[in-house]
OpenMM code with the backbone's topology and positions (N, CA, C; nanometers):
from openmm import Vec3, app, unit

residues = "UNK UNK UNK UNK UNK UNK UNK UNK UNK UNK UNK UNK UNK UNK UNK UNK UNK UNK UNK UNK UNK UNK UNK UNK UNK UNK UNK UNK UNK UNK UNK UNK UNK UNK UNK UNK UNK UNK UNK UNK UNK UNK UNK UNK UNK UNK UNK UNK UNK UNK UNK UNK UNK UNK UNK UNK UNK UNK UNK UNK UNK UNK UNK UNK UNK UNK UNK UNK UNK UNK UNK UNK UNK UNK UNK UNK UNK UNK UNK UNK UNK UNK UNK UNK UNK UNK UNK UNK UNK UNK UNK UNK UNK UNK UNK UNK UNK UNK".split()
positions = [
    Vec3(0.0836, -0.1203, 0.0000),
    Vec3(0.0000, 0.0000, 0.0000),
    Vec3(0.0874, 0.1258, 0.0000),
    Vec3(0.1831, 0.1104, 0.0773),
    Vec3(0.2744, 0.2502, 0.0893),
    Vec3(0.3563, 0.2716, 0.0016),
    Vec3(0.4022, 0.1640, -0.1089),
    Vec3(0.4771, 0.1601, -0.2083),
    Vec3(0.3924, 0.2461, -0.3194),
    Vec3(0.2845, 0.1772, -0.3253),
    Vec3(0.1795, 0.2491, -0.4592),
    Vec3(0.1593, 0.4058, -0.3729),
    Vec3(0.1385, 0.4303, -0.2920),
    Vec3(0.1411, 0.5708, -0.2707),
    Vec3(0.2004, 0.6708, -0.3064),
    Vec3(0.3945, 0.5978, -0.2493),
    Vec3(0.5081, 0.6804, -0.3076),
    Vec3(0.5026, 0.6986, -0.4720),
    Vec3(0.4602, 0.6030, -0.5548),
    Vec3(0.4927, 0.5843, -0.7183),
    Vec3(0.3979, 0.6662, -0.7527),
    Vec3(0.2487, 0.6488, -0.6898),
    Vec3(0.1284, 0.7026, -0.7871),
    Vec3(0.1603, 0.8698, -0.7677),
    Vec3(0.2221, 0.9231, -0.6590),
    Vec3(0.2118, 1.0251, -0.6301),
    Vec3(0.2250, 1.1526, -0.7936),
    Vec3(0.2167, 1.2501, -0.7420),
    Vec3(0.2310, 1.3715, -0.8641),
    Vec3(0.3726, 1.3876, -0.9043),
    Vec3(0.3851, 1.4215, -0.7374),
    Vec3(0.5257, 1.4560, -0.7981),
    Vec3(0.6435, 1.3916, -0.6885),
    Vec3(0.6208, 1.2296, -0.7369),
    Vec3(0.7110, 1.1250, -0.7246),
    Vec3(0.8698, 1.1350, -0.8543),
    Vec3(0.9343, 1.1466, -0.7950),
    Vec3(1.0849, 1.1579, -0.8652),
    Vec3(1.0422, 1.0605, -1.0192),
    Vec3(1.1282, 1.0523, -1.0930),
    Vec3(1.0923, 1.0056, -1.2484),
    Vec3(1.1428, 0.8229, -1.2246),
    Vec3(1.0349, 0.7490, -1.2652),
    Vec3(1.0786, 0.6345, -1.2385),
    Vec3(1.1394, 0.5616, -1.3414),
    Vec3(1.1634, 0.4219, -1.3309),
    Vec3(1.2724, 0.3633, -1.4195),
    Vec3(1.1254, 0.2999, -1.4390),
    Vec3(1.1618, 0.2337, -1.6049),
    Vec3(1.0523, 0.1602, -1.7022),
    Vec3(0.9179, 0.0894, -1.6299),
    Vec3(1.0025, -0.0032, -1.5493),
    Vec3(0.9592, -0.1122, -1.4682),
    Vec3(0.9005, -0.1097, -1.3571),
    Vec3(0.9862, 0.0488, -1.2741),
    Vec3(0.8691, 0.0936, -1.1560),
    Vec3(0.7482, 0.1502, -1.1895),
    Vec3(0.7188, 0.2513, -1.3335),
    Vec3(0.6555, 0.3035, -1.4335),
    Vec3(0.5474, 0.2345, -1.4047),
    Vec3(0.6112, 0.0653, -1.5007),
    Vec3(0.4899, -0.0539, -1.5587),
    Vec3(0.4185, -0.1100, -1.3809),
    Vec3(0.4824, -0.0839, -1.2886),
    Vec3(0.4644, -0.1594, -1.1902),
    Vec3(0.3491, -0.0929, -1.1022),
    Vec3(0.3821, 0.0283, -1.0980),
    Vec3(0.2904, 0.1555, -1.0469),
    Vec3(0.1517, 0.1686, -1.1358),
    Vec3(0.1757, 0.1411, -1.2724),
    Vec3(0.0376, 0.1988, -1.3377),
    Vec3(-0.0263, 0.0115, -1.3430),
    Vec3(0.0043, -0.0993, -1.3231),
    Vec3(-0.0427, -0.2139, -1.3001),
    Vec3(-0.0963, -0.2155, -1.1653),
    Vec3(-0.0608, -0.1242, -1.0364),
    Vec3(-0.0893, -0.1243, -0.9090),
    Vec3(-0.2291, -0.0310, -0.9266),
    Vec3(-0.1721, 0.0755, -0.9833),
    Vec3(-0.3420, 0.1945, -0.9881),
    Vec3(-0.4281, 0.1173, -1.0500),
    Vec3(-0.4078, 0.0231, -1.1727),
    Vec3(-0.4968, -0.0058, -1.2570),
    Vec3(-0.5921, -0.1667, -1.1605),
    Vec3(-0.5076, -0.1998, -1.1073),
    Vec3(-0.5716, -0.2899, -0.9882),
    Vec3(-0.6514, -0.2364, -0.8740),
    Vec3(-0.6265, -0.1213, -0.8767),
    Vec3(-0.7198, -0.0378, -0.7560),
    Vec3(-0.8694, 0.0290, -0.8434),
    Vec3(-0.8596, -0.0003, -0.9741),
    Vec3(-0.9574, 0.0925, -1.0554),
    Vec3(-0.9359, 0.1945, -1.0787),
    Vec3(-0.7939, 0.2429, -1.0539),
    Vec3(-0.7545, 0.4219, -1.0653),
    Vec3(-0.6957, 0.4429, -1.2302),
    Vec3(-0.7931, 0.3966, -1.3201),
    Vec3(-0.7472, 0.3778, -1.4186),
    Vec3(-0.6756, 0.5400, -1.5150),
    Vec3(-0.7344, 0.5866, -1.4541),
    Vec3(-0.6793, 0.7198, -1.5399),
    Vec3(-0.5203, 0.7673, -1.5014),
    Vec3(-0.5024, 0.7378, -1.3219),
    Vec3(-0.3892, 0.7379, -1.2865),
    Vec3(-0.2834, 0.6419, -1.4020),
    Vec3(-0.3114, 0.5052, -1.3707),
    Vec3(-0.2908, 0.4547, -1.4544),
    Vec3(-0.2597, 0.4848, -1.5726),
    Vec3(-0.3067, 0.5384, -1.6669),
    Vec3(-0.2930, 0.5965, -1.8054),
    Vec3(-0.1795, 0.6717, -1.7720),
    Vec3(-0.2252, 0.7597, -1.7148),
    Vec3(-0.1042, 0.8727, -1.6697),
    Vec3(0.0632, 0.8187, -1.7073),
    Vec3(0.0750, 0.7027, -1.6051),
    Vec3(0.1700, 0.6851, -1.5488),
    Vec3(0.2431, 0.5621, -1.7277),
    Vec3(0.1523, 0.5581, -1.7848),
    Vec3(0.2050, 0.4508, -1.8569),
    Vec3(0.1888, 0.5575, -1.9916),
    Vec3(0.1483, 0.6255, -2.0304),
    Vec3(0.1694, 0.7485, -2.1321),
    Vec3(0.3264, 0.8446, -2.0339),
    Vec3(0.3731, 0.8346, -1.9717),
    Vec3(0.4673, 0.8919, -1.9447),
    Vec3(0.6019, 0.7819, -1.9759),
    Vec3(0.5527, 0.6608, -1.9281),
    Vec3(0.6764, 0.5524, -1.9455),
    Vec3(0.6800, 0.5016, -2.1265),
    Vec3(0.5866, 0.5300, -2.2088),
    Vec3(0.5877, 0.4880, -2.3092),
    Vec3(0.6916, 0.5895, -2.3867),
    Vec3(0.6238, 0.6942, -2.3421),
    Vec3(0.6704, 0.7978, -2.4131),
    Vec3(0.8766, 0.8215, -2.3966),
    Vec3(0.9087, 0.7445, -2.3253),
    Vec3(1.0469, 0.7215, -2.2804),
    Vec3(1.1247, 0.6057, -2.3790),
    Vec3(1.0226, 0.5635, -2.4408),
    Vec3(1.0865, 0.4754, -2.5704),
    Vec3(1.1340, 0.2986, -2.4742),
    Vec3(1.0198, 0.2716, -2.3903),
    Vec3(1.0739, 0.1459, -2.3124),
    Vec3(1.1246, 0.0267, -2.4330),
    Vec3(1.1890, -0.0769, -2.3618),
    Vec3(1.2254, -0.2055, -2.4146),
    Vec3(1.1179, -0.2779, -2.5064),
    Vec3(1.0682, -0.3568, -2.6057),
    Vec3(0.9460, -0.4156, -2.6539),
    Vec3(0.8776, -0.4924, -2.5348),
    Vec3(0.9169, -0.5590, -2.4809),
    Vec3(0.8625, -0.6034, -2.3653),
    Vec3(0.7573, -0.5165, -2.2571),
    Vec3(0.8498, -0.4505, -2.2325),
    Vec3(0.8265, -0.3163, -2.1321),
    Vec3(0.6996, -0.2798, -2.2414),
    Vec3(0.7158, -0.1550, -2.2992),
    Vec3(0.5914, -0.1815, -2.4284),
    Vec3(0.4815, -0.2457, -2.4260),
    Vec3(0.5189, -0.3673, -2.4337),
    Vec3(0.4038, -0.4671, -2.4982),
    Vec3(0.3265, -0.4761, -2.3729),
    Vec3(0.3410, -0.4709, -2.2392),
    Vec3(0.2891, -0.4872, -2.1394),
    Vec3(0.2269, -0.3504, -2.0858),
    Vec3(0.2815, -0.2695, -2.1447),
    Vec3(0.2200, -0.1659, -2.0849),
    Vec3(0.1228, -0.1062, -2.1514),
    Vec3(0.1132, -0.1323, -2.2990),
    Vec3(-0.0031, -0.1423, -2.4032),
    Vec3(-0.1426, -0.2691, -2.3616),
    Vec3(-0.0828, -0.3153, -2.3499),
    Vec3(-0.1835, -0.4277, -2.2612),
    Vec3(-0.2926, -0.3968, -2.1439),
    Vec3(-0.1565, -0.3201, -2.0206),
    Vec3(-0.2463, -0.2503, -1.9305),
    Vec3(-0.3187, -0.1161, -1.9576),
    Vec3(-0.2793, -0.0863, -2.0485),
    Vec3(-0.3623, 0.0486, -2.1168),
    Vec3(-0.4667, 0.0312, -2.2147),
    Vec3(-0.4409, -0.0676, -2.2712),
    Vec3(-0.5785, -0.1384, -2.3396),
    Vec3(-0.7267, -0.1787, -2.2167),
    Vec3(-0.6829, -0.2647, -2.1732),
    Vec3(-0.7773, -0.3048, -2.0359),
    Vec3(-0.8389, -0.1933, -1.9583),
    Vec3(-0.7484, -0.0621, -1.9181),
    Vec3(-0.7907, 0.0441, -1.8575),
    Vec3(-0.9062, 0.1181, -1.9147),
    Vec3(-0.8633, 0.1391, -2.0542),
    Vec3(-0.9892, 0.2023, -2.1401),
    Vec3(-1.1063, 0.1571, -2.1725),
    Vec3(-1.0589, -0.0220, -2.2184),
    Vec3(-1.1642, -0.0819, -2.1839),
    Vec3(-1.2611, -0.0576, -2.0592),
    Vec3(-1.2185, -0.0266, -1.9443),
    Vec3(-1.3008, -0.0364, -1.8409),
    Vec3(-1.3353, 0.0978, -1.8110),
    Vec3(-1.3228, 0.1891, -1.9163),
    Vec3(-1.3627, 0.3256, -1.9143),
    Vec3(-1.4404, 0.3580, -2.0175),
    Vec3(-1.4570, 0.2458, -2.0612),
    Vec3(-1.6144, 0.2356, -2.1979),
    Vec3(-1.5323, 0.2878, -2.3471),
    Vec3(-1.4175, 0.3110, -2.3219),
    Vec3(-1.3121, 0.3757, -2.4687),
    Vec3(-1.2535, 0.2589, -2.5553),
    Vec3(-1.4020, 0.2500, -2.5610),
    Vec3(-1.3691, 0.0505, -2.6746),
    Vec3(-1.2622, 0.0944, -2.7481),
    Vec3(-1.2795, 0.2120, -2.8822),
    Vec3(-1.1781, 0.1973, -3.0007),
    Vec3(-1.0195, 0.2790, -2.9268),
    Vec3(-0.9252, 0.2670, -2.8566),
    Vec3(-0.8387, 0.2716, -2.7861),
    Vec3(-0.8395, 0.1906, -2.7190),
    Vec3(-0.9077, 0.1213, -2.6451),
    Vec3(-0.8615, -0.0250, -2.5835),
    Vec3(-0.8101, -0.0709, -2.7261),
    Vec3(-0.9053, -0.1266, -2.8460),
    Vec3(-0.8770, -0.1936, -2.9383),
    Vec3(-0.7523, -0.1678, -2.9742),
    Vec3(-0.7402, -0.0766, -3.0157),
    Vec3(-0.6032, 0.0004, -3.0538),
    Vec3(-0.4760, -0.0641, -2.9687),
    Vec3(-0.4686, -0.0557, -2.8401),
    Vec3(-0.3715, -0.1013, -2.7738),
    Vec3(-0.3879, -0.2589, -2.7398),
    Vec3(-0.4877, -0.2653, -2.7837),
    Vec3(-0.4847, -0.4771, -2.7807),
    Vec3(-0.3787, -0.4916, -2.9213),
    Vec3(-0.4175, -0.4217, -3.0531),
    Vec3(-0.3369, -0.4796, -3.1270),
    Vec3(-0.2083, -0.4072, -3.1563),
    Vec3(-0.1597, -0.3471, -3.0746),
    Vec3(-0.0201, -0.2829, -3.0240),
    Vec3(0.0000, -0.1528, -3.1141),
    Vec3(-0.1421, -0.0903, -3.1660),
    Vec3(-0.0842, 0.0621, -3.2517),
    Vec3(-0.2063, 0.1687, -3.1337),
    Vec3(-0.1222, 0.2295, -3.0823),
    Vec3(-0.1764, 0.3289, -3.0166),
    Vec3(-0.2506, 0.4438, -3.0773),
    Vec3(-0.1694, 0.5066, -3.1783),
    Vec3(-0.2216, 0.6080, -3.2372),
    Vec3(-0.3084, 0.5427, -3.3149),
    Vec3(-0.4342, 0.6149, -3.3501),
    Vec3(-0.4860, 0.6233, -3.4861),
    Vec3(-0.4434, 0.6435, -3.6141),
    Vec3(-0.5161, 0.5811, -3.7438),
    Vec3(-0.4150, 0.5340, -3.8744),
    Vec3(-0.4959, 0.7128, -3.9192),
    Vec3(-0.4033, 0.7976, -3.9842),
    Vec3(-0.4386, 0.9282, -4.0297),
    Vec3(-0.4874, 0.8964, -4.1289),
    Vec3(-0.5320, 1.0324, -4.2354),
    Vec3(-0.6252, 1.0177, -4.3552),
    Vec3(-0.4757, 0.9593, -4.4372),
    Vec3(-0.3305, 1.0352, -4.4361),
    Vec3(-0.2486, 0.9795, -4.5236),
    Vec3(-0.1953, 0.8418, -4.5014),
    Vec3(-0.2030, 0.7937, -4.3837),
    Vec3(-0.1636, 0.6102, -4.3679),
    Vec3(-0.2999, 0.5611, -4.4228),
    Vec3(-0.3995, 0.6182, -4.4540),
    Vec3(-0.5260, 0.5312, -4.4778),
    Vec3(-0.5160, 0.5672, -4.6818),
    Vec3(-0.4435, 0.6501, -4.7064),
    Vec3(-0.4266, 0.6719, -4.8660),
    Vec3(-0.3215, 0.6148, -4.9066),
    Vec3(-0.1921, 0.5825, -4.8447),
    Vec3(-0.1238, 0.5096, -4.8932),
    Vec3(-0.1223, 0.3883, -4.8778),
    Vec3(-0.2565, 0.3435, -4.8061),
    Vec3(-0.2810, 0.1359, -4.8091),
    Vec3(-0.3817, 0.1279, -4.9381),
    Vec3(-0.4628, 0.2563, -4.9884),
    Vec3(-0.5684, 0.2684, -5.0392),
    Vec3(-0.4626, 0.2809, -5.2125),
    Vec3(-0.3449, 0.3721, -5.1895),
    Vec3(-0.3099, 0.3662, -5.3591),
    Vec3(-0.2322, 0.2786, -5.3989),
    Vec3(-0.3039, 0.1970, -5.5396),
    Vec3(-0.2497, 0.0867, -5.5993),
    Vec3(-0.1271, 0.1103, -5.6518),
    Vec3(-0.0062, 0.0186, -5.6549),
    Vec3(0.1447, 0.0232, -5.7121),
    Vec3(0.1546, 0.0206, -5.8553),
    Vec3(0.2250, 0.0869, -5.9522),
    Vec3(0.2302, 0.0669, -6.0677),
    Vec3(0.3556, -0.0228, -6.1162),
    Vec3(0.3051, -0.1471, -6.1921),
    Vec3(0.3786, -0.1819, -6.2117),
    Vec3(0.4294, -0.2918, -6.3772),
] * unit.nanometer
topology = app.Topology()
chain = topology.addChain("A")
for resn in residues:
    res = topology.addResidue(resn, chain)
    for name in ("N", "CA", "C"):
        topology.addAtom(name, app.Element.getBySymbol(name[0]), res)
């Protein structure tokens, strides 16, 4: 309990990948899912290991899920966070000449 306190906090010192993934898996077990988000949009954004990544897309999928944000859960079930823009959706759309 006193561990997730120190991590979830605001302004808890900058954590390493794993305390990151460990802290926003602890909020997201309490239902503090937005904390959660928080904490795993900050560790992503640090360029973690694929592993690190893949797990923390996972717990951020599930979170949204349980915040009714079906198409972003989806999104992070199949490991692309962002949305595909109008130009990634025109260049699957234009045929190759060949």
């Amino acid at each position: 309990e006193k561990t997730y306190e120190l991590l979830a906090r605001e302004d808890a010192p900058p954590l390493t990948h794993r305390a990151a993934l460990s802290a926003a898996g602890m909020a997201a077990d309490r239902n503090d899912h937005r904390r959660a988000l928080g904490l795993l949009e900050q560790l992503l954004q640090n360029k973690p290991d694929p592993d690190t990544a893949k797990q923390a897309y996972r717990i951020a999928a599930s979170c949204y899920r349980k915040l009714g944000q079906y198409e972003k859960a989806f999104r992070f079930y199949q490991g692309k966070p962002k949305p595909a823009t109008n130009n990634d959706a025109a260049e699957q759309e234009t045929p190759t000449v060949q």
